[in-house]
Each structure stands twice: as C-alpha cells, then as structure tokens.
HTML snippet that shows the backbone in 3Dmol.js (N, CA, C, O; Angstrom):
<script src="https://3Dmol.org/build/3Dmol-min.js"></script>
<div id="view" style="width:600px;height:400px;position:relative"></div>
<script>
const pdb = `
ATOM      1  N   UNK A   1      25.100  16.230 -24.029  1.00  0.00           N
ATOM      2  CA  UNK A   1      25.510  14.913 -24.452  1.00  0.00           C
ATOM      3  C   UNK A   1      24.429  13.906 -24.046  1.00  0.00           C
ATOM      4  O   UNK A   1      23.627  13.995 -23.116  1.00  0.00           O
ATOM      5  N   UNK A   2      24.617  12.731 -25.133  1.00  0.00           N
ATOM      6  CA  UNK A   2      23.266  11.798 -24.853  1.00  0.00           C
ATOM      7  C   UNK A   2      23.443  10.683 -23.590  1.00  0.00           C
ATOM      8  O   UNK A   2      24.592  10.732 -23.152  1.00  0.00           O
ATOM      9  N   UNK A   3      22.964  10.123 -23.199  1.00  0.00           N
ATOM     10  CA  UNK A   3      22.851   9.001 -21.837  1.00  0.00           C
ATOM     11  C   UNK A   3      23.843   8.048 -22.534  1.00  0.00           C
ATOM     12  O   UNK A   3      24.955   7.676 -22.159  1.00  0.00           O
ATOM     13  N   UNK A   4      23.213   7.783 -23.537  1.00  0.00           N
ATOM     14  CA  UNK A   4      24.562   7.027 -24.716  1.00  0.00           C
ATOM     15  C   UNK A   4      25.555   7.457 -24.834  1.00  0.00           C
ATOM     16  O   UNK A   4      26.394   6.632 -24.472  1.00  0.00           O
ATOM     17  N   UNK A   5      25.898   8.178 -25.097  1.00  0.00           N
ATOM     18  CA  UNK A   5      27.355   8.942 -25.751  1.00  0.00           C
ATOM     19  C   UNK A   5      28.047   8.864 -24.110  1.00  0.00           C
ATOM     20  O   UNK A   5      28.996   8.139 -23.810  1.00  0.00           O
ATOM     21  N   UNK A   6      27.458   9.618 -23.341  1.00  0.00           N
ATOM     22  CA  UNK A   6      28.089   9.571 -21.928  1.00  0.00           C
ATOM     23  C   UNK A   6      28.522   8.205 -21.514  1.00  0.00           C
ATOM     24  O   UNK A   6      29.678   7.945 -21.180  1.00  0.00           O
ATOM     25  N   UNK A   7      27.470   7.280 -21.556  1.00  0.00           N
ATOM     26  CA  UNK A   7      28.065   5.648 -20.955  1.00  0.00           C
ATOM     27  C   UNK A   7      29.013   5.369 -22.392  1.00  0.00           C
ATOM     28  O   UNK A   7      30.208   5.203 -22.147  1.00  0.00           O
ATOM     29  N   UNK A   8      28.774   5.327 -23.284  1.00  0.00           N
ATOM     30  CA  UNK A   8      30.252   5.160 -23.934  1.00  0.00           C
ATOM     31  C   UNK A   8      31.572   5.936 -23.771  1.00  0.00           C
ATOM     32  O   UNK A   8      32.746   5.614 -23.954  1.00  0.00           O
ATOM     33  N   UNK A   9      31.079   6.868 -23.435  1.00  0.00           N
ATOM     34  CA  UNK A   9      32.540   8.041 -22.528  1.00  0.00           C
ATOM     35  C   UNK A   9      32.666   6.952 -21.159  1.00  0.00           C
ATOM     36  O   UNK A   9      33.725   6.335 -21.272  1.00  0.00           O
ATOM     37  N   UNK A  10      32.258   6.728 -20.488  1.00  0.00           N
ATOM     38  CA  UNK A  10      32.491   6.004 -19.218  1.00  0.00           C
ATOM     39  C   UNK A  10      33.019   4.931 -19.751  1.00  0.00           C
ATOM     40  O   UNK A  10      34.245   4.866 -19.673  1.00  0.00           O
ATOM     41  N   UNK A  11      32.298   3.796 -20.433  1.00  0.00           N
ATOM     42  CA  UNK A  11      32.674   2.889 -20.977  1.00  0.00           C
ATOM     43  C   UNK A  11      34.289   2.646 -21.489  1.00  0.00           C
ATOM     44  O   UNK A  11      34.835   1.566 -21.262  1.00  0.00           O
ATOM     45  N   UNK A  12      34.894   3.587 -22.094  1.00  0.00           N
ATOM     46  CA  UNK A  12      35.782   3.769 -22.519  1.00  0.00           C
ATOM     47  C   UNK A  12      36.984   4.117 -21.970  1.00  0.00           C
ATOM     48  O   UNK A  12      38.096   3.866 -22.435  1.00  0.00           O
ATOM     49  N   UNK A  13      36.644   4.877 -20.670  1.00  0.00           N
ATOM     50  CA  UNK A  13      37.749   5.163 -19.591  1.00  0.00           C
ATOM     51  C   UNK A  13      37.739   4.199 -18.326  1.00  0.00           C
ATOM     52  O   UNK A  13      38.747   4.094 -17.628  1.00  0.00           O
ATOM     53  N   UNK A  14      36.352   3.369 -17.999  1.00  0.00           N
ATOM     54  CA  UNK A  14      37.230   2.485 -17.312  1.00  0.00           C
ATOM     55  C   UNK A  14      37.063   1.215 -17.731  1.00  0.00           C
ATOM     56  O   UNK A  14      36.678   0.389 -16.904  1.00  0.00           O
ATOM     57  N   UNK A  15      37.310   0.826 -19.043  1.00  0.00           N
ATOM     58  CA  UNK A  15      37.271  -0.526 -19.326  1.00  0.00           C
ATOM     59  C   UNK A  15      38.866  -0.514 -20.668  1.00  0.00           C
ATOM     60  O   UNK A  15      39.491  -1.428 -21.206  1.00  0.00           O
ATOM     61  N   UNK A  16      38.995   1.368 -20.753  1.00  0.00           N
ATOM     62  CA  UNK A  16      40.567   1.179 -21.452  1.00  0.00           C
ATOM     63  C   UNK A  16      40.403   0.623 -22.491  1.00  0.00           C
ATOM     64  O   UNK A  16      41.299  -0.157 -22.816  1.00  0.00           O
ATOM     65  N   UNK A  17      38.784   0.842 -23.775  1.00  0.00           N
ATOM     66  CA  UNK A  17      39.470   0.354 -24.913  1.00  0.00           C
ATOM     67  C   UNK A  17      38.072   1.309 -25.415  1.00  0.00           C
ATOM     68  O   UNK A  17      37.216   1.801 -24.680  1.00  0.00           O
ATOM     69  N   UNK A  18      38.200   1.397 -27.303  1.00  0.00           N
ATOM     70  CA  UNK A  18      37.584   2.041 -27.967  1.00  0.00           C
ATOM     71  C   UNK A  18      35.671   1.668 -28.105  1.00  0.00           C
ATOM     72  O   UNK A  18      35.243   0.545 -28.368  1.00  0.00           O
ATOM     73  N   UNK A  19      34.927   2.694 -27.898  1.00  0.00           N
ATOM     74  CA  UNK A  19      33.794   2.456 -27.501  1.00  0.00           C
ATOM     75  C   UNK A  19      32.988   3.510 -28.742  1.00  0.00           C
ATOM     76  O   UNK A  19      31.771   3.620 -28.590  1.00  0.00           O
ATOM     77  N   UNK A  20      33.510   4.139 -29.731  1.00  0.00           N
ATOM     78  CA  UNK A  20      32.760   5.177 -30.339  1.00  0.00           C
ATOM     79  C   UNK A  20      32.060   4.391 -31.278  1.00  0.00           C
ATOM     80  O   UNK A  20      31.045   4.892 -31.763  1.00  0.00           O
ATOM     81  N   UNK A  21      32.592   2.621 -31.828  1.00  0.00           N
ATOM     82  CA  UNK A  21      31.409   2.348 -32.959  1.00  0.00           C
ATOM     83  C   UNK A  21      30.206   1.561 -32.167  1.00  0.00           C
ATOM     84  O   UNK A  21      29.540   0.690 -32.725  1.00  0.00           O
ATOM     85  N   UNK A  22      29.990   1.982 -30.736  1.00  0.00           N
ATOM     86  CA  UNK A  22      29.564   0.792 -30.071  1.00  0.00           C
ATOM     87  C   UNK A  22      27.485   0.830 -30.229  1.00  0.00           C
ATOM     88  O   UNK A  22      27.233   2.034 -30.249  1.00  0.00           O
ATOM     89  N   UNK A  23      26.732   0.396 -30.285  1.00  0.00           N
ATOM     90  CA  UNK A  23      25.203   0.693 -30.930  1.00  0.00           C
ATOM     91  C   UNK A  23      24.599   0.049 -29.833  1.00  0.00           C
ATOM     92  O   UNK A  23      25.181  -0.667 -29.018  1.00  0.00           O
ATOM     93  N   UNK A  24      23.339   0.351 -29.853  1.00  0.00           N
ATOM     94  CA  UNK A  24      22.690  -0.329 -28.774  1.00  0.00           C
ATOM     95  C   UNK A  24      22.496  -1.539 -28.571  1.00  0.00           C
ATOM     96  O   UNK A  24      22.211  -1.957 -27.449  1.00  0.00           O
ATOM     97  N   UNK A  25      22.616  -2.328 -29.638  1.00  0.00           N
ATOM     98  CA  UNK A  25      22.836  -3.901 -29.391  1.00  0.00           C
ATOM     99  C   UNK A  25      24.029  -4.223 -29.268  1.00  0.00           C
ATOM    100  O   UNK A  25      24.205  -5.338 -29.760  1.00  0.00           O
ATOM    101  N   UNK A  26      25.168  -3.680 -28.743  1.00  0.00           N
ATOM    102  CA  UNK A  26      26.424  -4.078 -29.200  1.00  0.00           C
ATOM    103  C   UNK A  26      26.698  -5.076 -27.579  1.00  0.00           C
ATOM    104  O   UNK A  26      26.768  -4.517 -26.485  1.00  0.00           O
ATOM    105  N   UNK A  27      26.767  -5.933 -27.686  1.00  0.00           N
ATOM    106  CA  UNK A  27      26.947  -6.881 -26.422  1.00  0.00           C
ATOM    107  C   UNK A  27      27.964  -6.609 -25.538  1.00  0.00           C
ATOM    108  O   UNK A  27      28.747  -5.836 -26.090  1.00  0.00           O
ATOM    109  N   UNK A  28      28.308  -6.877 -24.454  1.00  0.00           N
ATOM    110  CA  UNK A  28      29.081  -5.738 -23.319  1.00  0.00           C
ATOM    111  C   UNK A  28      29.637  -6.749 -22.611  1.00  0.00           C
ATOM    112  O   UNK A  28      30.598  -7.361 -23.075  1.00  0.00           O
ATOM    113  N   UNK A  29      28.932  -7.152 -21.005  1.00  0.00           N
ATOM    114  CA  UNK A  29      29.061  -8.224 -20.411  1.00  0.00           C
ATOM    115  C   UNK A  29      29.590  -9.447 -20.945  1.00  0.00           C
ATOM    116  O   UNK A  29      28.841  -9.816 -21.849  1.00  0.00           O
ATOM    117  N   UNK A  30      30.898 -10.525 -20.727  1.00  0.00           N
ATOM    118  CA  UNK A  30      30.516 -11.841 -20.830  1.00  0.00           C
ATOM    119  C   UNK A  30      30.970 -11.965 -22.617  1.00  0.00           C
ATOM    120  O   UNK A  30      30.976 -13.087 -23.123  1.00  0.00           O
ATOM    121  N   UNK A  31      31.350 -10.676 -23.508  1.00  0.00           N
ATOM    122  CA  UNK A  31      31.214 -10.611 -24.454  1.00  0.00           C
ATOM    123  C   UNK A  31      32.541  -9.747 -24.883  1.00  0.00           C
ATOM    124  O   UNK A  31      33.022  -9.487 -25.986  1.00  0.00           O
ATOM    125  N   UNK A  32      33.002  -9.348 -23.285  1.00  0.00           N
ATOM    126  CA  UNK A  32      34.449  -7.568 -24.056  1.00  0.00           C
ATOM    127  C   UNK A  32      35.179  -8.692 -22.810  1.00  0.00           C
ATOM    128  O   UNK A  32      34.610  -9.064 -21.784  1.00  0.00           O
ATOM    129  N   UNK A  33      36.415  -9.028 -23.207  1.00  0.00           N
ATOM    130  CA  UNK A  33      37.127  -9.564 -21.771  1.00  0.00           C
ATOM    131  C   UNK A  33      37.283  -8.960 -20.480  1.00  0.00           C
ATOM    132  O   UNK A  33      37.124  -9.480 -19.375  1.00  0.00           O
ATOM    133  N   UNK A  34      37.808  -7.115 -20.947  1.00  0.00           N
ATOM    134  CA  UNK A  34      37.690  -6.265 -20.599  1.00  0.00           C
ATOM    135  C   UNK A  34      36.358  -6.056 -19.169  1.00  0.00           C
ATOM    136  O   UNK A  34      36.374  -5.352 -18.160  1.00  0.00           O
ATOM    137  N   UNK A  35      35.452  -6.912 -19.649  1.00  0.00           N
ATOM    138  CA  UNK A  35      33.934  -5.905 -18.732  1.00  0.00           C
ATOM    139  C   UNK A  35      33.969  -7.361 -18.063  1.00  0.00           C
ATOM    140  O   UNK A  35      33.516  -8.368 -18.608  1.00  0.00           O
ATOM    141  N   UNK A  36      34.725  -7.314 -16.485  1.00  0.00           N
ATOM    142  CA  UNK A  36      34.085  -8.462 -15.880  1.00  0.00           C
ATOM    143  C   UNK A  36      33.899  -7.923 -14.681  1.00  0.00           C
ATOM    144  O   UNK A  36      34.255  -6.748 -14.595  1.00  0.00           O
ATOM    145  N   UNK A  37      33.356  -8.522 -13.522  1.00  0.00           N
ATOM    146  CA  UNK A  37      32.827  -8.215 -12.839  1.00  0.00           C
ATOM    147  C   UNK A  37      33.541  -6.944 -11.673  1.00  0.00           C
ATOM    148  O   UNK A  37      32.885  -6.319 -10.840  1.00  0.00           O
ATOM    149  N   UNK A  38      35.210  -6.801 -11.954  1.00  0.00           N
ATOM    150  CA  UNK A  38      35.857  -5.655 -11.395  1.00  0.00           C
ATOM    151  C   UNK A  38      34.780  -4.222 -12.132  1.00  0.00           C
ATOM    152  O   UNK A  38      34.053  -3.353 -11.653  1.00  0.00           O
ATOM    153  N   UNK A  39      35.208  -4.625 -13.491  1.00  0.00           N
ATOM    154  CA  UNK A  39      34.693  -3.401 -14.216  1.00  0.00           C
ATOM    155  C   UNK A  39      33.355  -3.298 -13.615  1.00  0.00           C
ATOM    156  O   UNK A  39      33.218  -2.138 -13.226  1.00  0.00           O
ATOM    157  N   UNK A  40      32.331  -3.987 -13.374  1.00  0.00           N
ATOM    158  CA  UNK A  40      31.020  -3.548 -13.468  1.00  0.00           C
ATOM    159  C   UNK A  40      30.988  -3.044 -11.974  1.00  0.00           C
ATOM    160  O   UNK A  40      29.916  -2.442 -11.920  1.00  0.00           O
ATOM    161  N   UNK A  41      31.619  -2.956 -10.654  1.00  0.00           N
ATOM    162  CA  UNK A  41      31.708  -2.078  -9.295  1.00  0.00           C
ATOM    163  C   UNK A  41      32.314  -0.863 -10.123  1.00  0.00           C
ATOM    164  O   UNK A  41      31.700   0.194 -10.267  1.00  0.00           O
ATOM    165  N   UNK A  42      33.743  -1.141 -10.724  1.00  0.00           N
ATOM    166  CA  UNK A  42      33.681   0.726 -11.452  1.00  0.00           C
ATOM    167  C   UNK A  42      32.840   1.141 -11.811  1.00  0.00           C
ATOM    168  O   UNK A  42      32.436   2.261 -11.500  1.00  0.00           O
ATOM    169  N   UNK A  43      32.242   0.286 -12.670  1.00  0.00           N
ATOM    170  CA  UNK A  43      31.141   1.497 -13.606  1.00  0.00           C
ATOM    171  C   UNK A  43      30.161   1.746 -12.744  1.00  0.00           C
ATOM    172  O   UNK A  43      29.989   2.943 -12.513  1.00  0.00           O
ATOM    173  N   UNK A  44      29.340   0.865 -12.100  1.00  0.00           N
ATOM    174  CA  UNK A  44      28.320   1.578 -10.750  1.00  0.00           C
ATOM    175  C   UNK A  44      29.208   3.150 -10.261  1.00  0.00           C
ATOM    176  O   UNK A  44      28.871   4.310 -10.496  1.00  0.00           O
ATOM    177  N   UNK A  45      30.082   2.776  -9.727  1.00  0.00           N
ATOM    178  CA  UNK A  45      30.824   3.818  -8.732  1.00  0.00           C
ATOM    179  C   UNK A  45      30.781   5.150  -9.806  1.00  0.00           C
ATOM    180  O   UNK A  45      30.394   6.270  -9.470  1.00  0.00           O
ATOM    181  N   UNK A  46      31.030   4.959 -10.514  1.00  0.00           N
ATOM    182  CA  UNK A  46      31.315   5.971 -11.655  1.00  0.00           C
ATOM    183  C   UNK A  46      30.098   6.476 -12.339  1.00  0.00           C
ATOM    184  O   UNK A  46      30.018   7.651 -12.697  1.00  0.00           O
ATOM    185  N   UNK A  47      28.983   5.458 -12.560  1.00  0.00           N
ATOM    186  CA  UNK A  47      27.232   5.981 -12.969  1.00  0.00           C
ATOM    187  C   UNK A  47      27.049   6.892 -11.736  1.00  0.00           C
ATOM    188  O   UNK A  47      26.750   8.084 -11.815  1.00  0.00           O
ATOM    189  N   UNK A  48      27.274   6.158 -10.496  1.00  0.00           N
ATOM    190  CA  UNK A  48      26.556   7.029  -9.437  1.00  0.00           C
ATOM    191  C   UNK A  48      27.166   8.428  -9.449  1.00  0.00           C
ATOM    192  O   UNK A  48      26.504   9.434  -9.194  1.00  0.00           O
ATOM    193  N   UNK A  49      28.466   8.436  -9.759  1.00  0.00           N
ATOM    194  CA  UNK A  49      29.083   9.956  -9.203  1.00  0.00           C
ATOM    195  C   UNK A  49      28.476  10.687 -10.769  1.00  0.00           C
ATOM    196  O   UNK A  49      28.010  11.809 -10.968  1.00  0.00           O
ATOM    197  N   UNK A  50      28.683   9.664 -11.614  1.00  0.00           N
ATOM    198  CA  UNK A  50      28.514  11.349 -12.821  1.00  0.00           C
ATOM    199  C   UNK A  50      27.274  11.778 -12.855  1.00  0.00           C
ATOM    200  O   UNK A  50      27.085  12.992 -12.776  1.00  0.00           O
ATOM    201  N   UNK A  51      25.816  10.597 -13.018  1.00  0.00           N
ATOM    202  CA  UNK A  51      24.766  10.852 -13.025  1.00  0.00           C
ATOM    203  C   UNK A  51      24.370  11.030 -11.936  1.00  0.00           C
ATOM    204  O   UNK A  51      23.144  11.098 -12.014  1.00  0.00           O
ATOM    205  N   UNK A  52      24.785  11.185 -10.644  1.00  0.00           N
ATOM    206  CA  UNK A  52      24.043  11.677  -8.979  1.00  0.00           C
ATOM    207  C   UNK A  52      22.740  10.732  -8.906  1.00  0.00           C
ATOM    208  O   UNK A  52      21.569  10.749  -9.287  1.00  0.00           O
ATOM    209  N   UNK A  53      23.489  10.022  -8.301  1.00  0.00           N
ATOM    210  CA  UNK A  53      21.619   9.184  -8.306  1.00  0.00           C
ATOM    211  C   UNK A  53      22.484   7.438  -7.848  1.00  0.00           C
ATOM    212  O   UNK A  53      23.406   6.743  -8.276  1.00  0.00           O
ATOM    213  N   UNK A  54      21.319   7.403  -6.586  1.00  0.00           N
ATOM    214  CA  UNK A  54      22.274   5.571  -6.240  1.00  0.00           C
ATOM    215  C   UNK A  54      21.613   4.886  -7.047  1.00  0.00           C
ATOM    216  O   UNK A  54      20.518   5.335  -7.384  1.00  0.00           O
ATOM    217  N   UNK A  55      21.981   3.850  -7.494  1.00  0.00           N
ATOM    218  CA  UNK A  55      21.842   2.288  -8.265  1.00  0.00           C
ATOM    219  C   UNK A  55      21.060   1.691  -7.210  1.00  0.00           C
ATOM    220  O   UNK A  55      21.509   1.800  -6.069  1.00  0.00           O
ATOM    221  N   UNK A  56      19.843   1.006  -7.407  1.00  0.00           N
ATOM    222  CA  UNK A  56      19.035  -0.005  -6.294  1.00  0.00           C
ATOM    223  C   UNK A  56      19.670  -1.197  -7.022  1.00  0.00           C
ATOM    224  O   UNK A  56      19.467  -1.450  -8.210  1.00  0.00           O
ATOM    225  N   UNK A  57      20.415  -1.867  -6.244  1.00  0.00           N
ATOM    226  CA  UNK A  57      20.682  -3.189  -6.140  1.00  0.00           C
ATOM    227  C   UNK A  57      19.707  -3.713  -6.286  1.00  0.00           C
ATOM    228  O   UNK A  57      19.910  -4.831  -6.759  1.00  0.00           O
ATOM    229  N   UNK A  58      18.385  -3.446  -6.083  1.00  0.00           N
ATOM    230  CA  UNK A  58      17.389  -4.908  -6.693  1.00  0.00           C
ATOM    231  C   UNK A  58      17.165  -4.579  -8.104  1.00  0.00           C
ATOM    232  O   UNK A  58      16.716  -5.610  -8.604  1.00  0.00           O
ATOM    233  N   UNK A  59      17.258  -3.586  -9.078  1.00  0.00           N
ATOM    234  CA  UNK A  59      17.139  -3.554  -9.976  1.00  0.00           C
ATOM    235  C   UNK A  59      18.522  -3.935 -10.870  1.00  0.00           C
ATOM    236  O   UNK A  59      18.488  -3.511 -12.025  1.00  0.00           O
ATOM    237  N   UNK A  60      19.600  -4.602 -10.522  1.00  0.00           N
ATOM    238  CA  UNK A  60      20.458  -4.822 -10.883  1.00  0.00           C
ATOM    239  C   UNK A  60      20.491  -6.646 -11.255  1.00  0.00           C
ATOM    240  O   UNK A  60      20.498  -7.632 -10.519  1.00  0.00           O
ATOM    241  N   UNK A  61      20.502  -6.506 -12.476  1.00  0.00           N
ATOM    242  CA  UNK A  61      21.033  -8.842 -13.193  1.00  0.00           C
ATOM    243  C   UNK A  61      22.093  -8.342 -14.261  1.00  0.00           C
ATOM    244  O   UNK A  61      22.384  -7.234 -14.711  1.00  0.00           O
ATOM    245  N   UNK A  62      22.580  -9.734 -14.489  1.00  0.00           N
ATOM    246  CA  UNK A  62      23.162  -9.981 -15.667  1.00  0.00           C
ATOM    247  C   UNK A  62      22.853  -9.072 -16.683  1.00  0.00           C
ATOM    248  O   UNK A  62      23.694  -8.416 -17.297  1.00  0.00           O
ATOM    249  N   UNK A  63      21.508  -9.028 -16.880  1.00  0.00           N
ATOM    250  CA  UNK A  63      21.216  -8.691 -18.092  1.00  0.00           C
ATOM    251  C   UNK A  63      21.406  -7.149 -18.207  1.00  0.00           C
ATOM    252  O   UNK A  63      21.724  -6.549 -19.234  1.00  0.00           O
ATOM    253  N   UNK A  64      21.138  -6.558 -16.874  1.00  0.00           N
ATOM    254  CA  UNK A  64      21.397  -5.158 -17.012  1.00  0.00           C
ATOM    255  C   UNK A  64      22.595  -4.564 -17.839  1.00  0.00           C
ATOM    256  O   UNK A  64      22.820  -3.400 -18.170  1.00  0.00           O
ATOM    257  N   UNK A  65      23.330  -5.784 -18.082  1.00  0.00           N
ATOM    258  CA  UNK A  65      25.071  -5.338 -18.617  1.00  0.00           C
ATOM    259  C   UNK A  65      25.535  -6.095 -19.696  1.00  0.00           C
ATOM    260  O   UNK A  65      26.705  -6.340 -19.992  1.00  0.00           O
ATOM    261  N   UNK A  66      24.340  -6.500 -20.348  1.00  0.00           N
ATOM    262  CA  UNK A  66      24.037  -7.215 -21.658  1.00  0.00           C
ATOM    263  C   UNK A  66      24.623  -6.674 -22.399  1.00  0.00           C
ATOM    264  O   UNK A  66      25.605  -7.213 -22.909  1.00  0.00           O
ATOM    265  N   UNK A  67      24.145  -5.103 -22.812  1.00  0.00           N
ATOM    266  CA  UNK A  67      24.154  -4.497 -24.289  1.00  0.00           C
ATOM    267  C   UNK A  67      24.232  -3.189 -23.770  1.00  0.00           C
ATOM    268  O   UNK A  67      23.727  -2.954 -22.673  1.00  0.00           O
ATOM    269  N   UNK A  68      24.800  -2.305 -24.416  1.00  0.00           N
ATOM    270  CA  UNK A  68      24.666  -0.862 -24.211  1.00  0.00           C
ATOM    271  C   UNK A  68      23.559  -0.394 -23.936  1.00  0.00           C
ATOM    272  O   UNK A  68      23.338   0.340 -22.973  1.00  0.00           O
ATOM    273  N   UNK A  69      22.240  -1.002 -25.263  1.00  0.00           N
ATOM    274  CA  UNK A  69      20.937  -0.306 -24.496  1.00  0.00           C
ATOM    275  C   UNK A  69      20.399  -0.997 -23.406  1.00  0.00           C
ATOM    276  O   UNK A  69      19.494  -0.490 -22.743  1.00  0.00           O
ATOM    277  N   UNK A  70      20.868  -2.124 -23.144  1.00  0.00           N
ATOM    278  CA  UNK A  70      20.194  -2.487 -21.574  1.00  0.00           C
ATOM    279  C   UNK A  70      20.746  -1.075 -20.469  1.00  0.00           C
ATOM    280  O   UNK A  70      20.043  -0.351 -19.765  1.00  0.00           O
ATOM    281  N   UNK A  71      22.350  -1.060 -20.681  1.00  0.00           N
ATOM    282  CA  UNK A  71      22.913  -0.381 -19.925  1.00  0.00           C
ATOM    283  C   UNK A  71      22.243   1.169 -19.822  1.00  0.00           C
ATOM    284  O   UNK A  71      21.980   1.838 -18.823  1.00  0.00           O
ATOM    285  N   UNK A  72      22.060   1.492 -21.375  1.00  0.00           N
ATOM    286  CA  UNK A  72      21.074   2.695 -20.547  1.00  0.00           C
ATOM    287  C   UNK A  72      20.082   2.664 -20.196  1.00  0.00           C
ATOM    288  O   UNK A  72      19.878   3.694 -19.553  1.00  0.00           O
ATOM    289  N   UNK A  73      18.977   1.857 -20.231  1.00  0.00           N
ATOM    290  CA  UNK A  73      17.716   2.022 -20.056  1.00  0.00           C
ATOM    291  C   UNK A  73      17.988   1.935 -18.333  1.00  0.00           C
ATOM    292  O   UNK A  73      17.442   2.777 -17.621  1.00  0.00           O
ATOM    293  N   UNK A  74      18.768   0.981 -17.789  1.00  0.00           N
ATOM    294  CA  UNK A  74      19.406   1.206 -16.634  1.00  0.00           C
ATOM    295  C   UNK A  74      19.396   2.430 -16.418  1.00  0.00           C
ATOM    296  O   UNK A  74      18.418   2.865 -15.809  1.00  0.00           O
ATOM    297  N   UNK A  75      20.231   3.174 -16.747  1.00  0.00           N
ATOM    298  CA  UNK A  75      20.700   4.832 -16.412  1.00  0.00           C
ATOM    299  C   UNK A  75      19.275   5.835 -16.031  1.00  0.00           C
ATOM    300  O   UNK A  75      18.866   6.428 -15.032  1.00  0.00           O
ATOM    301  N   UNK A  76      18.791   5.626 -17.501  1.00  0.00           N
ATOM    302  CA  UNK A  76      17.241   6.315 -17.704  1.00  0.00           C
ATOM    303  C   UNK A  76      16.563   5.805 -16.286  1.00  0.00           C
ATOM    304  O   UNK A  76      16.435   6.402 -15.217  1.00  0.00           O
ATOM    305  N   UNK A  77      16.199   4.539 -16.666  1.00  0.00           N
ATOM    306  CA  UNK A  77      15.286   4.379 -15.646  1.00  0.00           C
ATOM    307  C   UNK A  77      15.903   5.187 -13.869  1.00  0.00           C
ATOM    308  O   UNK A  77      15.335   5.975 -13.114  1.00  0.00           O
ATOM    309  N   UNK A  78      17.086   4.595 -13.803  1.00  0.00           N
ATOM    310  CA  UNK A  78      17.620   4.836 -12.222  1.00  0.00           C
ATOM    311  C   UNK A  78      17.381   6.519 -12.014  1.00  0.00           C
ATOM    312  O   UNK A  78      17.019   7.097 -10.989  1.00  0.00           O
ATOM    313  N   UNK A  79      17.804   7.260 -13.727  1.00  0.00           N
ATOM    314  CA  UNK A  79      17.602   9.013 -12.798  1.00  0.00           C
ATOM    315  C   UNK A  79      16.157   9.417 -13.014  1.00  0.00           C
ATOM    316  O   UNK A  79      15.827  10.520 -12.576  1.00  0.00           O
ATOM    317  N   UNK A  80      15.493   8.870 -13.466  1.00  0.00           N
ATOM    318  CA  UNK A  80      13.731   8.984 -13.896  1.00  0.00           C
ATOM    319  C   UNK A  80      12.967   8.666 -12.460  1.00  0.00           C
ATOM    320  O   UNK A  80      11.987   9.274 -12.029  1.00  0.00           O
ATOM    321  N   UNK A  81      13.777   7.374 -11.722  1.00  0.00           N
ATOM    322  CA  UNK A  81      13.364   7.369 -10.279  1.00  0.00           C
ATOM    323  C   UNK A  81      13.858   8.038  -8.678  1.00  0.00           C
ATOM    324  O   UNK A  81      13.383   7.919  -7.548  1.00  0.00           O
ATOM    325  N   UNK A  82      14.847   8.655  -9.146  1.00  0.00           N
ATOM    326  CA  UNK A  82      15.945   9.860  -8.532  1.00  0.00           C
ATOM    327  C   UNK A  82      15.253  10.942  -8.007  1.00  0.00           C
ATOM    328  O   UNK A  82      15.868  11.894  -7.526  1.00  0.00           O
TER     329      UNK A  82
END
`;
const viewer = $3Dmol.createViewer("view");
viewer.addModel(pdb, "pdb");
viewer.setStyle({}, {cartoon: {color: "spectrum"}});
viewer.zoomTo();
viewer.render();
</script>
C-alpha cells in the first residue's frame, strides 16, 4: 500500500469520516472541522506507531497539515530520515 492510501486509511479512522476521493491537494487542516488540533496529537501518535519512526517536532507547522501531499511528504521525508 502507498504512503497515500495508508494516511488516507489513518485519516479516515481517526478523524471518522470518508477519505477515499481525497488527492493531494485536497486541503485537511483548518479546512475538515473534523482535523483540529485533538486530531493532529492522534494522527502523530498513530504515524509514529504504524510507520515506526518519531516525528521531530522541529519539522512540524501548520503547513505540514495543509493538504494530504504536505502530509505525506511529511511521512516520506520523517522515514527517509529514520
């Protein structure tokens, strides 16, 4: 499964709503009522356990949780430095 497909599997179980038409520009943060700042400690907690690999808090803004592809390039980048 793709880095995509997976964060839209995540996406979808802890934010509790449909994520399969979602594209890499599809806006996330600030944009789903759903994704506020509770959700975004789940989803860390939940990147770290599925993909094994900690999140550096300095590489973490707003923007990281922009758009789906911000959100993965996040992912990529964090297990590329793992």
């Amino acid at each position: 499964m793709s880095v995509r497909e997976e964060l839209k599997q995540i996406l979808s179980n802890v934010l509790e709503i449909e994520t399969s038409q979602f594209k890499a520009n599809t806006p996330l943060f600030g944009a789903i009522p759903e994704f506020d700042s509770m959700a975004v400690m789940l989803l860390l907690i939940e990147f770290e356990r599925i993909f094994s690999f900690d999140i550096d808090n300095a590489e973490l803004s707003a923007d990281s949780f922009s758009s789906l592809g911000q959100l993965e390039n996040l992912i990529i980048q964090s297990r590329a430095a793992a």
